[in-house]
Structures are given as structure tokens and as C-alpha cells.
Backbone as CSV, one residue per row, in Angstrom:
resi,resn,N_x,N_y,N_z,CA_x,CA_y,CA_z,C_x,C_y,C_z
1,UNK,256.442,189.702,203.689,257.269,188.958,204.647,258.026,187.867,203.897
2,UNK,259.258,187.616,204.453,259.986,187.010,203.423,260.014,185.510,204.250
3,UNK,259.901,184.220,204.065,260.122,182.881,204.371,261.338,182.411,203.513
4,UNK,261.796,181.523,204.894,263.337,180.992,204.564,262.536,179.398,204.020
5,UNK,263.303,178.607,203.129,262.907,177.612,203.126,263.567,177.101,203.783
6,UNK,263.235,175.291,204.295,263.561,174.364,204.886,264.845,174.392,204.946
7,UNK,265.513,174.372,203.968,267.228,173.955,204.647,267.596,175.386,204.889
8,UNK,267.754,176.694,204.673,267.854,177.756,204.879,267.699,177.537,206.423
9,UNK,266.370,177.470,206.818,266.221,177.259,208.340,266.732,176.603,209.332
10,UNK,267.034,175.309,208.313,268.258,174.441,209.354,269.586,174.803,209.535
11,UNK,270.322,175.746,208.523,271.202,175.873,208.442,271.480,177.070,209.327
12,UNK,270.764,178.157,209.270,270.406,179.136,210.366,270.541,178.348,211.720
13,UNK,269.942,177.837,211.397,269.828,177.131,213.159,270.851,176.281,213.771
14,UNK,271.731,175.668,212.599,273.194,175.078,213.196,273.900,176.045,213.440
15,UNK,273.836,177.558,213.015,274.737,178.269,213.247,274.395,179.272,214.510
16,UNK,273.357,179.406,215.086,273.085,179.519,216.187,273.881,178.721,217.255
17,UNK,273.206,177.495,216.844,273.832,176.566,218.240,275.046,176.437,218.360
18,UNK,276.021,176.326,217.177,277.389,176.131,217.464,277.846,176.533,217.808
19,UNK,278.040,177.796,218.346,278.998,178.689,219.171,278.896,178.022,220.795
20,UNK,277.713,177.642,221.034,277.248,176.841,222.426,277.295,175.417,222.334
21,UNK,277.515,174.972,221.189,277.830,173.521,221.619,279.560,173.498,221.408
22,UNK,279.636,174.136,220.828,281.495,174.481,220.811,282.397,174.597,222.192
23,UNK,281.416,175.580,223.001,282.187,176.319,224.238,281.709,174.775,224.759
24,UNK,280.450,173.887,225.052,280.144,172.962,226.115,281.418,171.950,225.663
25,UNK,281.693,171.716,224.602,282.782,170.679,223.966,284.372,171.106,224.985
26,UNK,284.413,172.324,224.538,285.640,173.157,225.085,286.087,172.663,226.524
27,UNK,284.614,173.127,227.214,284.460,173.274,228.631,284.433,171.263,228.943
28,UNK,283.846,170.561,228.384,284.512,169.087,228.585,285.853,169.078,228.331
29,UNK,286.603,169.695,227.811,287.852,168.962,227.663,289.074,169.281,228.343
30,UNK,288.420,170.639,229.506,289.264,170.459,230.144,289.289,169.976,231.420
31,UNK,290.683,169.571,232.058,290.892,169.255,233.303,289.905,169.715,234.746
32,UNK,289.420,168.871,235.215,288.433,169.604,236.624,289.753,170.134,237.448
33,UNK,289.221,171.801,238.086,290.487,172.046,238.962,290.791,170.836,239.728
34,UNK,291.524,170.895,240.441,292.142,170.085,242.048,291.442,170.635,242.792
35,UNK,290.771,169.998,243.686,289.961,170.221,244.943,291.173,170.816,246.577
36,UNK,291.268,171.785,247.341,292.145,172.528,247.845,291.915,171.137,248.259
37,UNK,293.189,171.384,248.938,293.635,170.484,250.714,292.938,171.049,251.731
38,UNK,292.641,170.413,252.488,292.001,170.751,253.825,293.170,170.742,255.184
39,UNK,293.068,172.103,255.656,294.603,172.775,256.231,293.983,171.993,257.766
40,UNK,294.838,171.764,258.185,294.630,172.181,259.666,296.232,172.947,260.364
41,UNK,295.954,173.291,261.917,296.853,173.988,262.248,296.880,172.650,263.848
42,UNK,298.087,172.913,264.385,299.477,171.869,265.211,299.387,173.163,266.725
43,UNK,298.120,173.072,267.398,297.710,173.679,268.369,299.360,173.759,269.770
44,UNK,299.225,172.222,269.633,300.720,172.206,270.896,300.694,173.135,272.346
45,UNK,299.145,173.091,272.291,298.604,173.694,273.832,297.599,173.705,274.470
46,UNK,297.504,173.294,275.566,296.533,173.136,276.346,296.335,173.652,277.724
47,UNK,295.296,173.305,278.462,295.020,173.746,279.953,296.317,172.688,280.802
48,UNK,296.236,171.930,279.877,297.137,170.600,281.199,298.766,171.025,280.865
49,UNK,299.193,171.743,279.618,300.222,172.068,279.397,301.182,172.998,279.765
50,UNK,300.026,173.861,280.678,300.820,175.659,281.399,301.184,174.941,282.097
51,UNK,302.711,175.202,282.174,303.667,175.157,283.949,303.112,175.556,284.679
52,UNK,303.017,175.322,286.041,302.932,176.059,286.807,303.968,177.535,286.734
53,UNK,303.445,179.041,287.090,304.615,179.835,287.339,305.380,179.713,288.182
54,UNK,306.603,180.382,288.316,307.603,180.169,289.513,307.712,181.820,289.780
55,UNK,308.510,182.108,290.744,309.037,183.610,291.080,309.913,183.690,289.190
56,UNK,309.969,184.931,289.284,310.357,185.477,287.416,312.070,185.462,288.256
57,UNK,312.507,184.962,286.687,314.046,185.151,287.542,314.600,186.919,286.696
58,UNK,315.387,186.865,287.439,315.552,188.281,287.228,316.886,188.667,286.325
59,UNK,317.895,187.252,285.771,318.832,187.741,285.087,318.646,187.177,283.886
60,UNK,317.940,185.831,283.857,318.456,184.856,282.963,317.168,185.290,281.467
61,UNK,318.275,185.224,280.400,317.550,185.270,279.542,317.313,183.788,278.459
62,UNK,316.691,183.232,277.901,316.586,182.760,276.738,316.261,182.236,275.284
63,UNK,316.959,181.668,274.746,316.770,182.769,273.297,316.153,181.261,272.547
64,UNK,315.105,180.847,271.901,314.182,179.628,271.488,314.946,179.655,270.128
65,UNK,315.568,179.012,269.716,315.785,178.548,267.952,314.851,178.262,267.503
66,UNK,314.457,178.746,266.418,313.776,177.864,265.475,313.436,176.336,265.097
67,UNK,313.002,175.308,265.838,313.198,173.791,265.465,313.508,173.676,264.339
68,UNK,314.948,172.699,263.993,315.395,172.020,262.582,314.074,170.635,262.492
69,UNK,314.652,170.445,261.350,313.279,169.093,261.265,314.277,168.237,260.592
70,UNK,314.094,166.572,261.073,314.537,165.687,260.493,314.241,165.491,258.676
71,UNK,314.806,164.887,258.010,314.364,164.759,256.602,313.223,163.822,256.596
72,UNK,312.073,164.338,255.317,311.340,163.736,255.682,309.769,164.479,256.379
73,UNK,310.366,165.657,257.373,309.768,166.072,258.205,309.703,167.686,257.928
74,UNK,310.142,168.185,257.194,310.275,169.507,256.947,309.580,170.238,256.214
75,UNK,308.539,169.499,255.957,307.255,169.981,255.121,305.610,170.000,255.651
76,UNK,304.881,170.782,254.852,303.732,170.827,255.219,302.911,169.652,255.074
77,UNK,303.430,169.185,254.242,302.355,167.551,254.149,302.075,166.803,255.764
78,UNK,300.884,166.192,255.623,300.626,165.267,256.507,301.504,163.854,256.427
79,UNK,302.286,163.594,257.314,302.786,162.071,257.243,302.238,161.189,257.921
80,UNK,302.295,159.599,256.943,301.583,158.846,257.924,302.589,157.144,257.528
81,UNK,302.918,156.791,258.503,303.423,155.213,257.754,302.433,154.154,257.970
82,UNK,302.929,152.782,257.100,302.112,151.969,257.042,302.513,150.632,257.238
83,UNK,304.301,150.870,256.918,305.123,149.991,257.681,306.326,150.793,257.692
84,UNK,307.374,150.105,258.327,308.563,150.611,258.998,309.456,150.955,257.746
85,UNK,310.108,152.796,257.782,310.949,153.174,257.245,310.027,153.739,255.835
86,UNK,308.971,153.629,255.431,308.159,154.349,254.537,307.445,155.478,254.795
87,UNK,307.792,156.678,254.560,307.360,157.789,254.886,306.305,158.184,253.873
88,UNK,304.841,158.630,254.228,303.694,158.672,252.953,303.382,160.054,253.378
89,UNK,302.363,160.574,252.703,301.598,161.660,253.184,300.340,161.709,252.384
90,UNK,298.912,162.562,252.987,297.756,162.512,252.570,297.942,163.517,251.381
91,UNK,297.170,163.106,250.696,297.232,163.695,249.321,296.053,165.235,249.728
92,UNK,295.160,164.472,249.647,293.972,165.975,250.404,294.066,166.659,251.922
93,UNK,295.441,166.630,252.747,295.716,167.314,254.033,297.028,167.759,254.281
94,UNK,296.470,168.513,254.530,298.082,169.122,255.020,298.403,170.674,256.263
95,UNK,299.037,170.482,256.941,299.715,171.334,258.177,299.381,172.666,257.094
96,UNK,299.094,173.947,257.750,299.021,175.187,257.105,300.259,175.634,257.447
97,UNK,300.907,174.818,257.846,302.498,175.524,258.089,303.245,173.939,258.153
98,UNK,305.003,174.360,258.443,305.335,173.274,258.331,305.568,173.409,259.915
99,UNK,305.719,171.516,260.654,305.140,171.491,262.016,306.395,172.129,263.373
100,UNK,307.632,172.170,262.624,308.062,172.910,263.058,308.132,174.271,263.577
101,UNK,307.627,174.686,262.331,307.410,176.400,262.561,306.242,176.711,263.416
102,UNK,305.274,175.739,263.210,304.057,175.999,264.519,304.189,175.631,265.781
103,UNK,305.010,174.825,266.047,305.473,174.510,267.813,306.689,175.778,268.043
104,UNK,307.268,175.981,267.169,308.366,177.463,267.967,307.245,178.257,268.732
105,UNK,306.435,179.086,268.495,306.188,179.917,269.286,305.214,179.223,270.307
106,UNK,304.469,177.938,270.295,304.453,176.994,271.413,305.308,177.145,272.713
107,UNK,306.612,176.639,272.073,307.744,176.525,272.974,307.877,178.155,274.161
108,UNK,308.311,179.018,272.818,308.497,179.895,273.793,307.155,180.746,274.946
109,UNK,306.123,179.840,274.462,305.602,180.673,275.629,305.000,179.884,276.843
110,UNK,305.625,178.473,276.313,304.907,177.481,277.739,306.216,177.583,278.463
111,UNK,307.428,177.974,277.785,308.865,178.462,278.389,308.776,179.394,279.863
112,UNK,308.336,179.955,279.085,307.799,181.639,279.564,307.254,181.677,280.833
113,UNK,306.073,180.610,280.863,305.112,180.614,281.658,305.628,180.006,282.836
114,UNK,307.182,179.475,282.949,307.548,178.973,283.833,308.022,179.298,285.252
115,UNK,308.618,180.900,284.367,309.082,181.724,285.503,310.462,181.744,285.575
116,UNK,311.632,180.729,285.273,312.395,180.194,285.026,313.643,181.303,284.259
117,UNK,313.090,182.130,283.331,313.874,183.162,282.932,312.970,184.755,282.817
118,UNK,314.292,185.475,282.654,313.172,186.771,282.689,312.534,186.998,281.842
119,UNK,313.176,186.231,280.866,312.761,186.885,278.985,313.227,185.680,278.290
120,UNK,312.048,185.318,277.252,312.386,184.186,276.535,312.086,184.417,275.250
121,UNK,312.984,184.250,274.135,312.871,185.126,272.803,312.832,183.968,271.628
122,UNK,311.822,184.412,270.678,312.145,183.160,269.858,313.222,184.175,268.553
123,UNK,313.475,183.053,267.801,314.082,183.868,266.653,313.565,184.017,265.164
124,UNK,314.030,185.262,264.979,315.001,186.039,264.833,314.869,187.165,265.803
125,UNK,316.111,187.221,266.214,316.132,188.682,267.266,317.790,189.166,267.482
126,UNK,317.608,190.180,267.653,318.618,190.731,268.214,319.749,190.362,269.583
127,UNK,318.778,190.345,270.384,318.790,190.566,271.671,320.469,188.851,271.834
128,UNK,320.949,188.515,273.216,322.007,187.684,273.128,321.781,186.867,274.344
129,UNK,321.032,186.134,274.663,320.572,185.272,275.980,322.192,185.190,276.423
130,UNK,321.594,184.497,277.832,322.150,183.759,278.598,322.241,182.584,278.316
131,UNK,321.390,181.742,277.929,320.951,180.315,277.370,320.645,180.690,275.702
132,UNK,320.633,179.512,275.241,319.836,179.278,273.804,319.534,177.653,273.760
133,UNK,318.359,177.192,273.407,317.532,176.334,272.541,317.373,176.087,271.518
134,UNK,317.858,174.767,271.405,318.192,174.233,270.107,317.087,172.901,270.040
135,UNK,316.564,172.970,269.010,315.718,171.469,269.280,315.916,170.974,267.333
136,UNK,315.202,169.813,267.616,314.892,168.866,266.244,313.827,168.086,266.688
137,UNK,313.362,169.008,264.866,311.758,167.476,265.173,312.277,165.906,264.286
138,UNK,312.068,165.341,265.311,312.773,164.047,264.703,312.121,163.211,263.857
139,UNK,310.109,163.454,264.596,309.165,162.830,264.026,307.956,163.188,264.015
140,UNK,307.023,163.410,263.523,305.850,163.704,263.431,304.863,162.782,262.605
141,UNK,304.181,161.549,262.796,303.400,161.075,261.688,303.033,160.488,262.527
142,UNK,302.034,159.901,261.902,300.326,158.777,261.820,301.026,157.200,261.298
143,UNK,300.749,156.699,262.376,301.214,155.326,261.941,300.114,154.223,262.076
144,UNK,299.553,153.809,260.878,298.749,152.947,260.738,299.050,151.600,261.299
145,UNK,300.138,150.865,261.204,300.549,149.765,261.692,299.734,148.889,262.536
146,UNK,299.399,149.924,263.472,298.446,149.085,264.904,297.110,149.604,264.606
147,UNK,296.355,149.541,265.539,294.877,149.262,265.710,294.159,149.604,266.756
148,UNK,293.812,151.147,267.457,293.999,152.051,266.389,294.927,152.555,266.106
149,UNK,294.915,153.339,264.989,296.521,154.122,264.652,296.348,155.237,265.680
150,UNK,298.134,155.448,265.706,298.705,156.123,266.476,299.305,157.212,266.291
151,UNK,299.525,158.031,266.911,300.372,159.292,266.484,301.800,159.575,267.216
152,UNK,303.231,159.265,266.268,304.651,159.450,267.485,304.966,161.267,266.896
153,UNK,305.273,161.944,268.132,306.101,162.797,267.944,307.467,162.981,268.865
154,UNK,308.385,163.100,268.233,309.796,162.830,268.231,310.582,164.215,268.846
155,UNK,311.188,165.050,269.605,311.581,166.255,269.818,313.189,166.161,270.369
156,UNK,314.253,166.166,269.931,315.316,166.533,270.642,315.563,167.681,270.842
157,UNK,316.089,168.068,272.434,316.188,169.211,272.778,317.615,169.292,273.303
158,UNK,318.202,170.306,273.047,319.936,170.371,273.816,319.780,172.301,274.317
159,UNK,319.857,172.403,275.455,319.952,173.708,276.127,321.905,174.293,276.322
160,UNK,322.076,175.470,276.044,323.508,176.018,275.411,323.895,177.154,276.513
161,UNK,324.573,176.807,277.052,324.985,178.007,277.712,326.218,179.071,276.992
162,UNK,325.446,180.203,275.989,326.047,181.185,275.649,327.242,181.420,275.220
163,UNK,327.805,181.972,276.611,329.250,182.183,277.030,330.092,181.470,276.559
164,UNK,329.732,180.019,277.245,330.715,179.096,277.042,330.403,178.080,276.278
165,UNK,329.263,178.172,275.236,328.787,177.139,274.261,329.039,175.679,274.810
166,UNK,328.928,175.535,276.024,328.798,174.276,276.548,327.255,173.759,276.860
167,UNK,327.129,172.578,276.530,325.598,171.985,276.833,325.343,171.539,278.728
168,UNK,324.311,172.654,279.131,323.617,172.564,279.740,323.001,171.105,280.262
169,UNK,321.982,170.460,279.576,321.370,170.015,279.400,320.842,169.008,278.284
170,UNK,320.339,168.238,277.639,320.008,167.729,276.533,318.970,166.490,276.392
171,UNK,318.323,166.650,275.973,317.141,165.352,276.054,316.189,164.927,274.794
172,UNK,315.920,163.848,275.106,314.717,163.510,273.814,313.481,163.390,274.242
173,UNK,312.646,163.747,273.905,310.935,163.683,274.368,310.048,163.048,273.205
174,UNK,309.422,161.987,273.728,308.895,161.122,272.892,307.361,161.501,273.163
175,UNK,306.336,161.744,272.393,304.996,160.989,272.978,304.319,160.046,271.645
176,UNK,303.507,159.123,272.317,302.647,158.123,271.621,301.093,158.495,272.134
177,UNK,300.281,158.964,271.255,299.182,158.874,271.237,298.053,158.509,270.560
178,UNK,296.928,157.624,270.943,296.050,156.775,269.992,295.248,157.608,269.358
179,UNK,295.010,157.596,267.750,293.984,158.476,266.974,292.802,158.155,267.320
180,UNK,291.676,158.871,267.843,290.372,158.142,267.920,289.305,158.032,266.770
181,UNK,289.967,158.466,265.990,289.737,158.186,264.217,290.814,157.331,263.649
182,UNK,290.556,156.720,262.670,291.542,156.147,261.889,291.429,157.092,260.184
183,UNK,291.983,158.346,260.416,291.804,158.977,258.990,292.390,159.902,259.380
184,UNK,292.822,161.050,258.533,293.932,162.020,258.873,293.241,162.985,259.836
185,UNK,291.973,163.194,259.767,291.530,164.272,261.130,291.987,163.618,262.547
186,UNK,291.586,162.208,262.865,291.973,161.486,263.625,293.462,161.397,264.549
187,UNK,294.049,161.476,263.073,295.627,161.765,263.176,295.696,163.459,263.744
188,UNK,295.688,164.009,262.995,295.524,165.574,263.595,295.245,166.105,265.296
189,UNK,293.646,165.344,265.554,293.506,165.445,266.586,294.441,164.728,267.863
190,UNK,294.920,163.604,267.610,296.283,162.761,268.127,297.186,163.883,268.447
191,UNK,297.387,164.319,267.445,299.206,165.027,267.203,299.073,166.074,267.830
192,UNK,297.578,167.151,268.304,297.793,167.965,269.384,298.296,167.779,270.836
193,UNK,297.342,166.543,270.844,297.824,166.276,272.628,298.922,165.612,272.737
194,UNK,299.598,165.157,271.538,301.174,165.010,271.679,302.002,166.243,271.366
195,UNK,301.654,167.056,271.171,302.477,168.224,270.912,302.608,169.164,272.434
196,UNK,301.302,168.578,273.193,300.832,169.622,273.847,301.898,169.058,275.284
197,UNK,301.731,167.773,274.761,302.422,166.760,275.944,304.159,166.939,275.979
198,UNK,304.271,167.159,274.945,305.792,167.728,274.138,305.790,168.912,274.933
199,UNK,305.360,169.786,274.237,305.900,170.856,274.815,305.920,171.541,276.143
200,UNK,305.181,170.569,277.029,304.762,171.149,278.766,306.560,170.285,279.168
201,UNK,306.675,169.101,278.902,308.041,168.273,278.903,309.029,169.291,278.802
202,UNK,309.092,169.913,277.642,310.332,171.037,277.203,310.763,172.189,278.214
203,UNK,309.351,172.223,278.721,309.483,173.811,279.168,309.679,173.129,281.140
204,UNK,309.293,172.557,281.265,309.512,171.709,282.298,311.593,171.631,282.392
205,UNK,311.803,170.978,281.862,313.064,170.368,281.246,313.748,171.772,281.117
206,UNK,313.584,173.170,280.452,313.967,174.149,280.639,314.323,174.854,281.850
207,UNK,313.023,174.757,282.413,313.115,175.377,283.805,313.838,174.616,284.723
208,UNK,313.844,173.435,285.056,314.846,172.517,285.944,316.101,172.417,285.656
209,UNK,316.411,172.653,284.557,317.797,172.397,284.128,318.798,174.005,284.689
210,UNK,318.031,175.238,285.395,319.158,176.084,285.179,318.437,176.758,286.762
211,UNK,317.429,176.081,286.958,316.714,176.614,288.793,318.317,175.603,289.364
């Protein structure tokens, strides 16, 4: 049997370990991923939000645009201010969509539920209403300012009559609602029942404007 002497053995044995203290060195030096964002989704409906139905009307069609979004507002980030005219957003939250695109199909179906037209279409489509809907989100954020923070959402709406590209109708719908958290879930939970409050307004405002 053959014996290594003393440094033979040590030297064996640094060369073992180094391949594993190499990779642990490696593996310190790099960057920890980014931890995801935590999504939520811009519900904009509720039990208190269905219209009542009406008799279905039988000619009128209309056609939901897509909401434009103010600047500022056209993204998935969470916004929140802290004073006036500073627009921020949470670094770890954010809309799984941007908040526009999740109230369109809101719209068209608390529309819908009104009775008000026969057929209410969001876009893209084919089809050529009678009416079309045009809106802008003007605002959407968490405003720390007060105590507790609050949630404004902002909606201009202008209704189009077709034919004659003349305005129908046109309005702004505001709601203010208190976060019962002060942290972006808080905010989140706020911004439904203002969305929800938004959009029963719209479809309301739809249907009266052409009964």
C-alpha cells in the first residue's frame, strides 16, 4: 500500500475542495434575482354596480372604444402621489394589465346590462353602431396626502352619434375613496369600489342619454 506524505495529502486535498469553493465564490458574486411584483387585477364590478335591466332596445347598437389614458396613466405600474403634481409608483406592485384595458370590458357589460341597446361591442370589431364610446382615464392613483390615503379615479366619457359624429352626450365621473390600508393592497382594494362606482355611473349615463 502506497502512503502519500504530509504535503502530498494537503495538496490533494486543496484540489478537491477548489472546484467547490470556486463555484460558492462564483455563486456570491452574483446579483440576487429581483423578487417578481405582486400583480393584482382592477375588478370594476360589483353586486351594487348591475343596472337595473330595462326592456332590450331593439335597434340601437353600441360600439365601447378602448379607454385612452392620460400621460402618466398608461401603464401597468401602481401610482401613488405624495404631493401635488408628482406622479410615483410602487416598485414591488403592479396592475397585471394596464388600468385601462381592464375597465373596457367592465364598461361594456355593465352597458349591456342596461337594456338600453341591443348590442354593445367593445373593440376591435367589425360591426358599425349607432352610437360609439369614447372615454379617457384621466386618473387612477393612491394619494397619500391625507389620512387615510385615498384613492381618485378620473373617467371622461363623450357618447358619438355615428351618422352624424355629433356628441350625444359627454361627462366626467369622479370617485374618491378611503384606503382602509395605508400600503398599496389598501390602495388596490380602494380603486375597486371606485372603479365599480365608475363604471355603474357610465353605464347609467349611457342608458339615459339615448332612452
Amino acid at each position: 500500500m502506497m502512503f502519500l506524505s504530509r504535503h502530498a495529502a494537503r495538496a490533494a486535498l486543496v484540489a478537491a475542495l477548489f472546484p467547490a469553493l470556486l463555484g460558492g465564490c462564483a455563486k456570491s458574486l452574483l446579483p440576487e434575482p429581483a423578487a417578481s411584483p405582486a400583480l393584482f387585477a382592477l375588478s370594476g364590478e360589483s353586486e351594487a354596480s348591475a343596472a337595473p335591466a330595462g326592456p332590450v332596445a331593439t335597434a340601437r347598437t353600441l360600439i365601447v372604444d378602448l379607454p385612452r389614458a392620460a400621460p402618466g396613466f398608461e401603464t401597468a405600474q401602481i401610482a401613488y402621489v405624495r404631493r401635488p403634481y408628482e406622479i410615483e409608483y410602487f416598485a414591488h406592485n403592479q396592475w397585471v394589465d394596464t388600468p385601462s384595458n381592464m375597465l373596457a370590458p367592465k364598461m361594456v357589460r355593465a352597458i349591456g346590462r342596461t337594456g338600453a341597446f341591443h348590442a354593445v361591442l367593445g373593440t376591435p370589431t367589425l360591426a358599425i353602431g349607432q352610437f360609439r364610446l369614447e372615454t379617457e382615464l384621466l386618473r387612477l392613483q393612491q394619494d397619500f396626502s391625507t389620512t387615510p390615503s385615498h384613492v381618485r379615479l378620473t373617467l371622461r366619457a363623450t357618447l358619438i352619434d355615428t351618422a352624424t359624429r355629433k356628441v350625444v352626450a359627454s361627462r366626467e365621473f369622479d370617485a374618491r375613496v378611503d384606503a382602509p390600508t395605508d400600503d398599496p393592497y389598501g390602495g388596490v382594494i380602494a380603486a375597486q369600489h371606485a372603479a365599480a362606482q365608475v363604471v355603474a355611473e357610465l353605464a347609467s349615463f349611457c342608458a339615459a342619454s339615448v332612452r
